[in-house]
MDAnalysis code that builds the backbone (N, CA, C; Angstrom):
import MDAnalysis as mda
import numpy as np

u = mda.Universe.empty(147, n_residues=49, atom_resindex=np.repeat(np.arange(49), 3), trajectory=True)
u.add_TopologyAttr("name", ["N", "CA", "C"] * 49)
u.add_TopologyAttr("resid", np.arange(1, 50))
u.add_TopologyAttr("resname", ["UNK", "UNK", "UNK", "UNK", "UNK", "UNK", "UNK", "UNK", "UNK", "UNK", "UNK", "UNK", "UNK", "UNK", "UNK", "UNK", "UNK", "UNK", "UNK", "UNK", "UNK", "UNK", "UNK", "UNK", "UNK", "UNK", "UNK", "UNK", "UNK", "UNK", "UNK", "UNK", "UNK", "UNK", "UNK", "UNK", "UNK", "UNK", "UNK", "UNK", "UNK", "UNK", "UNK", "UNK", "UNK", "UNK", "UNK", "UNK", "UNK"])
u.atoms.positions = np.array([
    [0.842, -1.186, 0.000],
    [0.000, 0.000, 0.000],
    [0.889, 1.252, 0.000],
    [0.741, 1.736, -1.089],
    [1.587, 3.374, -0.965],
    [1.013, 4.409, 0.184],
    [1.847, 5.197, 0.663],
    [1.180, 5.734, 1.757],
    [1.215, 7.414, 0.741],
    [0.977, 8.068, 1.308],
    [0.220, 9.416, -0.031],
    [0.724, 10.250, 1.230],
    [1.335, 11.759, 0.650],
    [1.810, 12.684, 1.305],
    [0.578, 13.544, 1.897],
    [0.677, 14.222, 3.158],
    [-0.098, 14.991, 3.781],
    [-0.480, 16.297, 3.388],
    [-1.565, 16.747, 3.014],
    [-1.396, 18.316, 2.486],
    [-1.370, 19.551, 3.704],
    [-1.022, 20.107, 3.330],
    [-1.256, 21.431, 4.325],
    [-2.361, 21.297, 5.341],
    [-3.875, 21.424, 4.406],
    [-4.679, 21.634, 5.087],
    [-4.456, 20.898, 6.490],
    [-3.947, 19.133, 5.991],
    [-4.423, 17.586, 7.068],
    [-3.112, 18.539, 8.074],
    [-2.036, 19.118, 7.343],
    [-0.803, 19.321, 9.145],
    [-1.379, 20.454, 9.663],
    [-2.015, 21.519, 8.870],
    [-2.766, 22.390, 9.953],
    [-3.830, 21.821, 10.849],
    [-4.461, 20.661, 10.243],
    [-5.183, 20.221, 10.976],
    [-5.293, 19.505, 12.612],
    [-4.044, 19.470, 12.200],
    [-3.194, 18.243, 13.606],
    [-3.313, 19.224, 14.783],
    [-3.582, 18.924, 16.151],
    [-3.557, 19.234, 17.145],
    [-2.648, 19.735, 17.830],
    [-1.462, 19.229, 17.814],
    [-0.067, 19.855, 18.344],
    [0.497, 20.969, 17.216],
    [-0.115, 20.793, 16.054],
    [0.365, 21.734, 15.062],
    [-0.016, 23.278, 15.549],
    [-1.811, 23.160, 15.726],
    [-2.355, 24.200, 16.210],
    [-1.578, 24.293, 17.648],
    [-1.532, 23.828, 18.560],
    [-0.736, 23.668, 19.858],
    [0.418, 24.539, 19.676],
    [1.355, 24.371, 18.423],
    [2.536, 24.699, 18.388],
    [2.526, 26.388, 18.262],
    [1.330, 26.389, 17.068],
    [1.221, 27.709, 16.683],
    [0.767, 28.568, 17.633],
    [-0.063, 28.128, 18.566],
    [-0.345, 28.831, 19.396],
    [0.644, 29.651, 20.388],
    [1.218, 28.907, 20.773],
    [2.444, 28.892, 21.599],
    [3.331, 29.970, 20.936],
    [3.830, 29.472, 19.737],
    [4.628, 30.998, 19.204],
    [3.908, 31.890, 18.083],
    [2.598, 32.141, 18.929],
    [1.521, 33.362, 18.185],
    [1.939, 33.704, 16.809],
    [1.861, 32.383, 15.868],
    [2.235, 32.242, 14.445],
    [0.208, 31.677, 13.775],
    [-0.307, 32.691, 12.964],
    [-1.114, 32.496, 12.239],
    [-0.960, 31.500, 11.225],
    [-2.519, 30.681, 10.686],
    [-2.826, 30.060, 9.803],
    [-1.899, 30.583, 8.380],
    [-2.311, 32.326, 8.129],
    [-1.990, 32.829, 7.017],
    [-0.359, 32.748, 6.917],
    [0.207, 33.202, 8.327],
    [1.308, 33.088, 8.067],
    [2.693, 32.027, 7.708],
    [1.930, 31.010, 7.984],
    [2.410, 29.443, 7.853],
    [2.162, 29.153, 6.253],
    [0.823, 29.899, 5.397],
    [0.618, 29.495, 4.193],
    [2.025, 30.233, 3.689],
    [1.808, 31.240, 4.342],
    [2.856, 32.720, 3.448],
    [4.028, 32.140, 3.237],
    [4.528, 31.964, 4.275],
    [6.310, 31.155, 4.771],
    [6.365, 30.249, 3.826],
    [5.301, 29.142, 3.152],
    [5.748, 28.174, 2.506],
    [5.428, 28.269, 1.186],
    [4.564, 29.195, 0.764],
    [4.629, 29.551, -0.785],
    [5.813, 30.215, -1.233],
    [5.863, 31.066, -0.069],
    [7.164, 32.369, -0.997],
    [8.620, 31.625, -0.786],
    [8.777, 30.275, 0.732],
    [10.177, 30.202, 0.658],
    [10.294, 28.765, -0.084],
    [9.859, 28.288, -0.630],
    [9.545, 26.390, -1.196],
    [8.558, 26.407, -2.238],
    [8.830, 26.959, -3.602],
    [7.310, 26.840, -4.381],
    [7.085, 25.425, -4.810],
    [8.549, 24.716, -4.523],
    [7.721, 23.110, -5.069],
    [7.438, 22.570, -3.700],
    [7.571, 22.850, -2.495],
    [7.170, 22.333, -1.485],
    [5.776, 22.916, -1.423],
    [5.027, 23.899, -1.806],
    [3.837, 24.666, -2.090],
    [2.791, 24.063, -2.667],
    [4.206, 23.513, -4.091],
    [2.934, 22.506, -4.994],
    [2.449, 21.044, -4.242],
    [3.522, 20.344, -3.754],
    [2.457, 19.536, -3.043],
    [1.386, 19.863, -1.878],
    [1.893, 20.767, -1.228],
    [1.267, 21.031, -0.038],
    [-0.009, 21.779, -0.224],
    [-0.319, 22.336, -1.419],
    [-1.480, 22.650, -2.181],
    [-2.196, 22.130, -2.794],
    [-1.380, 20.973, -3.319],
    [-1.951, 20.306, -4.140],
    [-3.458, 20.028, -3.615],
    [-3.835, 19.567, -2.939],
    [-5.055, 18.814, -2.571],
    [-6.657, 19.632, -2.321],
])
């Protein structure tokens, strides 16, 4: 069984993710921002979905 990469949305989704962000008062938007502008092929998968 191939296992299939996680998109953005599913690691924002994660609990300790939000946990994390919370902790160092880092926004949803700003986590999109950071990874479009510094990784555009890390973007394309992580968008992909």
């Amino acid at each position: 069984m191939a296992e299939t990469e996680a998109t953005l949305d599913e690691i924002l989704d994660e609990p300790i993710v939000r946990l994390l962000m919370e902790r160092d008062r880092v926004s949803e938007g700003e986590v999109r921002t950071l990874i479009r502008d510094t990784s555009p092929l890390l973007s394309l998968f992580l968008f992909a979905a």
